[in-house]
C-alpha positions in Angstrom: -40.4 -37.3 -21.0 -37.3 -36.5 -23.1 -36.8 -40.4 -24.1 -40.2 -40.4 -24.9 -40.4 -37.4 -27.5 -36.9 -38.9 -28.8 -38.3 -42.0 -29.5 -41.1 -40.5 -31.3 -39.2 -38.6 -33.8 -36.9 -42.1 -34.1 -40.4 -43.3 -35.0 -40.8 -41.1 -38.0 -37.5 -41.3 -39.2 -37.9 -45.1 -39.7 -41.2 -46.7 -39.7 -45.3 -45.5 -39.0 -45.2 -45.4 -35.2 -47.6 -47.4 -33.6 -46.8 -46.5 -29.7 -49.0 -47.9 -26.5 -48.4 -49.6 -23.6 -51.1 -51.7 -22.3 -52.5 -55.3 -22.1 -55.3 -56.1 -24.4 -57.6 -58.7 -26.3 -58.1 -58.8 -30.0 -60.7 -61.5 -31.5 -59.6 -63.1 -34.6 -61.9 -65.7 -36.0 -63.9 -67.4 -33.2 -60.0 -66.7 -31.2 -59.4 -64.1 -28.6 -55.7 -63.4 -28.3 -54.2 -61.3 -25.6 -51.4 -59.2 -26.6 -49.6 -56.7 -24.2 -46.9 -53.9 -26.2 -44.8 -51.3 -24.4 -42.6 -49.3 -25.5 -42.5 -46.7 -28.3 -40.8 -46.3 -31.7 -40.6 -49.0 -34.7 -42.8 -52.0 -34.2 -40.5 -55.4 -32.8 -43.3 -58.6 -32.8 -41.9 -61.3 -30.8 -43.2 -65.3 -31.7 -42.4 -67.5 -28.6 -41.6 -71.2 -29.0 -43.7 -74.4 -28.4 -46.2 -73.8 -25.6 -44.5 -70.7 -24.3 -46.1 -67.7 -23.2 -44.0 -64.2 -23.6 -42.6 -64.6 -20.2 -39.7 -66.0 -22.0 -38.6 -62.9 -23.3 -38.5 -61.5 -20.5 -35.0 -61.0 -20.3 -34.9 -59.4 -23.3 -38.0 -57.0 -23.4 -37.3 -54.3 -20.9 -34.3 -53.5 -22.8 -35.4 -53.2 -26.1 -38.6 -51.6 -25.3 -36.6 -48.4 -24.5 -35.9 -47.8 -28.2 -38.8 -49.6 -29.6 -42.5 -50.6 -29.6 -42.7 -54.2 -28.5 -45.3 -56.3 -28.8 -46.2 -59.6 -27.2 -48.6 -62.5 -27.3 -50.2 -65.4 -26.5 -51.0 -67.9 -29.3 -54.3 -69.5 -28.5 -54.7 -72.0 -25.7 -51.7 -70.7 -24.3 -51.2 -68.0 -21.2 -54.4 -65.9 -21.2 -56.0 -66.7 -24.8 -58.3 -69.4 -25.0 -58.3 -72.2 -27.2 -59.5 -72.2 -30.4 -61.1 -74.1 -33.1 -58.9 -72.8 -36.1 -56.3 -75.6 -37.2 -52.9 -75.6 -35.6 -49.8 -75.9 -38.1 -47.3 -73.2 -38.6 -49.2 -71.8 -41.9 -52.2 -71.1 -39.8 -50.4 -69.9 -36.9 -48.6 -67.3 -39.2 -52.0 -66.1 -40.3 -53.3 -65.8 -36.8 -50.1 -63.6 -36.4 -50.9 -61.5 -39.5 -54.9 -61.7 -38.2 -54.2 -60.3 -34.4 -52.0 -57.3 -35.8 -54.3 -56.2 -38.2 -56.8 -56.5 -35.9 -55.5 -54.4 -32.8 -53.9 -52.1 -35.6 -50.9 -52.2 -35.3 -49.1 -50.5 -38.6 -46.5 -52.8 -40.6 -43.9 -52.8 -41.3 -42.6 -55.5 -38.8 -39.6 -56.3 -37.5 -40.5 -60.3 -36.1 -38.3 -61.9 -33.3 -38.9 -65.8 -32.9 -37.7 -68.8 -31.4 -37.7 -72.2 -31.9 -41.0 -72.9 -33.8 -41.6 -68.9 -32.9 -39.2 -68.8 -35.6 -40.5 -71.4 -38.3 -43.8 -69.2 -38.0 -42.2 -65.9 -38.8 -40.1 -67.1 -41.6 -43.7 -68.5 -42.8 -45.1 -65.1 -41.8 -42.4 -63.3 -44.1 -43.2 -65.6 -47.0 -46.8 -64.9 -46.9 -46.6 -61.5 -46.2 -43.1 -59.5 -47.5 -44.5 -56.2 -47.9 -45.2 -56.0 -43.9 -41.8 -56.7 -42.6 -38.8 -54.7 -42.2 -36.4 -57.7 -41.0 -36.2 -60.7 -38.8 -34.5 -61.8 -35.5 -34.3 -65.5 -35.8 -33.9 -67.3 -32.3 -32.1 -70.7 -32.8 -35.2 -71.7 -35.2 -36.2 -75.0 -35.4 -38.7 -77.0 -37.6 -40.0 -80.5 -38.1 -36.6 -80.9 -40.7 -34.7 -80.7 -37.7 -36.9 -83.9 -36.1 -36.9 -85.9 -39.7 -33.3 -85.2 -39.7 -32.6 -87.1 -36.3 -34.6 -89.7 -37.0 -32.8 -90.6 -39.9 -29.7 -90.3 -38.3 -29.9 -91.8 -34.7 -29.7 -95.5 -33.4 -32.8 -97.3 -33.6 -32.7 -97.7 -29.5 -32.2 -93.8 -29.0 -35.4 -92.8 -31.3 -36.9 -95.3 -29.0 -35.7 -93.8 -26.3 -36.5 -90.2 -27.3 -39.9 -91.4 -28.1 -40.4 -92.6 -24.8 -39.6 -89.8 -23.5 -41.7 -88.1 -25.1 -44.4 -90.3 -24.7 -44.1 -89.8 -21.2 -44.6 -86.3 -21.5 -47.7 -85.8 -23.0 -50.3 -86.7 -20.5 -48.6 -83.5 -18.4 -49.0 -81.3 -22.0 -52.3 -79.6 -22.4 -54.2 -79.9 -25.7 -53.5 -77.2 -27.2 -49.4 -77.6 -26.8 -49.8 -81.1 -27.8 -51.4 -79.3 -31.1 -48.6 -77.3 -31.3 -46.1 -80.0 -31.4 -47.9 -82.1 -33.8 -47.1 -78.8 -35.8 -44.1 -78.7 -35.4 -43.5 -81.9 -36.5 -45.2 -81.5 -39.7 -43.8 -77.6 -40.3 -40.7 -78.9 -42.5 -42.5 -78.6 -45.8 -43.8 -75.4 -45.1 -40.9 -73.5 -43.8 -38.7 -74.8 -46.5 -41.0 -73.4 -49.0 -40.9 -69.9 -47.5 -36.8 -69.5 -48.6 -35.6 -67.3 -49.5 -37.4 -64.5 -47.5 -37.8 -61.4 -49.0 -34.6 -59.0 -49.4 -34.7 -57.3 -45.7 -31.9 -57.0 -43.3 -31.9 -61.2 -41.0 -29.9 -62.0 -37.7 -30.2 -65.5 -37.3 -29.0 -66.8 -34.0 -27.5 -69.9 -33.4 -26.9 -72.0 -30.1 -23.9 -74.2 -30.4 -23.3 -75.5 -26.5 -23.4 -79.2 -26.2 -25.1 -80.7 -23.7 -24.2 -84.6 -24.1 -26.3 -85.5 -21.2 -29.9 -84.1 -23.2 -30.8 -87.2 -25.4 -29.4 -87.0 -28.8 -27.9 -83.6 -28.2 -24.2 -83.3 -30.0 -25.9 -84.8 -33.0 -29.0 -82.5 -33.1 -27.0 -79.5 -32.4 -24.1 -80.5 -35.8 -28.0 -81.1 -37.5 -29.2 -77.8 -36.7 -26.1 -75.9 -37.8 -26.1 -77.6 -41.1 -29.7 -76.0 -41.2 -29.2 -72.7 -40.1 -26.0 -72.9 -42.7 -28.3 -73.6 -45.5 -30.4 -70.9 -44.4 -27.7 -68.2 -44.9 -26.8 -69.8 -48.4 -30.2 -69.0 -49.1 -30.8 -65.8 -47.5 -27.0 -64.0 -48.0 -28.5 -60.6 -46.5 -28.5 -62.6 -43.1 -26.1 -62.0 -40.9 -25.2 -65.6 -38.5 -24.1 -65.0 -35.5 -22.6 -68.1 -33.2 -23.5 -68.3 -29.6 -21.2 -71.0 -27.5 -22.9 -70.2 -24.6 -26.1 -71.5 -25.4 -27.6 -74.3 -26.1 -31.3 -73.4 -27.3 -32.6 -70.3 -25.3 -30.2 -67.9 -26.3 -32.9 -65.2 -25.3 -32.3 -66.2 -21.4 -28.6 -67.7 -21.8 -27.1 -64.4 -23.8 -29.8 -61.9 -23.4 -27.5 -59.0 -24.9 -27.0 -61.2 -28.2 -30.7 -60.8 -28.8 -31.0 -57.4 -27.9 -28.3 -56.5 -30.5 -30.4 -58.6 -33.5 -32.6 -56.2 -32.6 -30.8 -53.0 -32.6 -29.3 -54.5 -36.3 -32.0 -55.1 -37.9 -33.8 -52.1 -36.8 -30.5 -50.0 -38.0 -30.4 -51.6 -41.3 -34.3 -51.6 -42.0 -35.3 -49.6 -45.2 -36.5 -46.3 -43.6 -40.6 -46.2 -43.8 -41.9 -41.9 -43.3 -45.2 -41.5 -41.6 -47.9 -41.7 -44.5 -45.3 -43.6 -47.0 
């Protein structure tokens, strides 16, 4: 009971509280998104990668959840909310994002946590909208630069074989992650037109393990860097933070990294009084 009436006041001090902790559905459009928040204090929205459903933070959302209000969900056609007919690229998906919180109202400002293409949607999202967030958490983002970037630079017989690969995947993909990954292939344009974000407190996470046995690895991970370099150039409020011991999902490799974005951000957000 105590942690809970501390977390309250924490909630005034910084941002509107918006406290619950419950599953529900929202409808945006002709979509129903399911969203589940715990937690209590400043709002932490979390965007999962391609065709993931929040269980992938689930290393990381029991822990922050005791010092703020998390919230979850599942894009449509993935986990528990249908599909929909509303165009999937990372502009849209951003505004489905902005959509669902403002219709389960939930009070910005936001602090946004997202990985992978999570991420390219809430650097979008921050373009778009930068009076409604307090700071981001990016995950070892990745956008369709990072694909045009190996293609240029690979052998011709290991895009071929990459492509195969792929190819051979998606028969097992459902439709709507298929969508998804058509948009993340196209997101380059877009997310390089949302730098530089607005002037908020950024943690953006980087996974630098090799793995020369994942088809064009070394090379996408030196590709990525030189990315998430130009990034900070860009952004020089963001703080960049190296993680050897991961490759890509930094949120199950080195939980405590993310957690600490978190706690950050959340310590350098501009302070937001109840009815300011």
């Amino acid at each position: 009971m105590l942690n809970r009436i501390s977390a309250a006041i924490a909630c005034v001090v910084l941002f509107v509280p918006t406290c619950f902790a419950a599953d529900r559905t929202v409808a945006v459009g002709d979509a129903r998104i399911h969203l589940a928040e715990s937690g209590t204090g400043p709002t932490v929205v979390f965007e999962s990668g391609m065709g993931e459903s929040p269980d992938t933070w689930n290393d990381v959302l029991p822990a922050i959840a005791q010092f703020a209000h998390t919230v979850v969900y599942d894009r449509p056609g993935i986990g528990q909310s249908p599909a929909t007919t509303r165009p999937r690229t990372v502009v849209q998906m951003a505004i489905d994002l902005h959509d669902m919180l403002r219709a389960a109202k939930i009070a910005s400002p936001y602090v946004l946590v997202g990985h992978s293409l999570g991420g390219a949607i809430i650097e979008v999202f921050a373009h778009r909208y930068p009076h409604e967030i307090a700071g981001l958490v990016l995950v070892d983002p990745e956008d369709g630069r990072l694909i045009d970037a190996l293609h240029v630079h690979m052998t011709a017989a290991d895009w071929t074989s990459r492509q195969n690969a792929l190819d051979q995947a998606l028969p097992t993909m459902s439709p709507p992650v298929r969508a998804e990954l058509k948009a993340a292939e196209e997101s380059g344009g877009a997310v390089a037109a949302s730098s530089p974000f607005p002037p908020v407190p950024i943690v953006l996470l980087t996974g630098t393990k090799k793995n020369p046995e994942f088809p064009g690895n070394p090379l996408e991970q030196d590709l990525k860097l030189e990315l998430h370099n130009a990034l900070v150039a860009e952004n020089p409020r963001t703080k960049h933070i190296l993680v050897p011991n991961s490759r890509h999902y930094i949120q199950n490799d080195a939980p405590e990294v993310v957690i600490q974005g978190v706690r950050e951000v959340l310590g350098s957000a501009t302070p937001k009084r109840t009815g300011g």
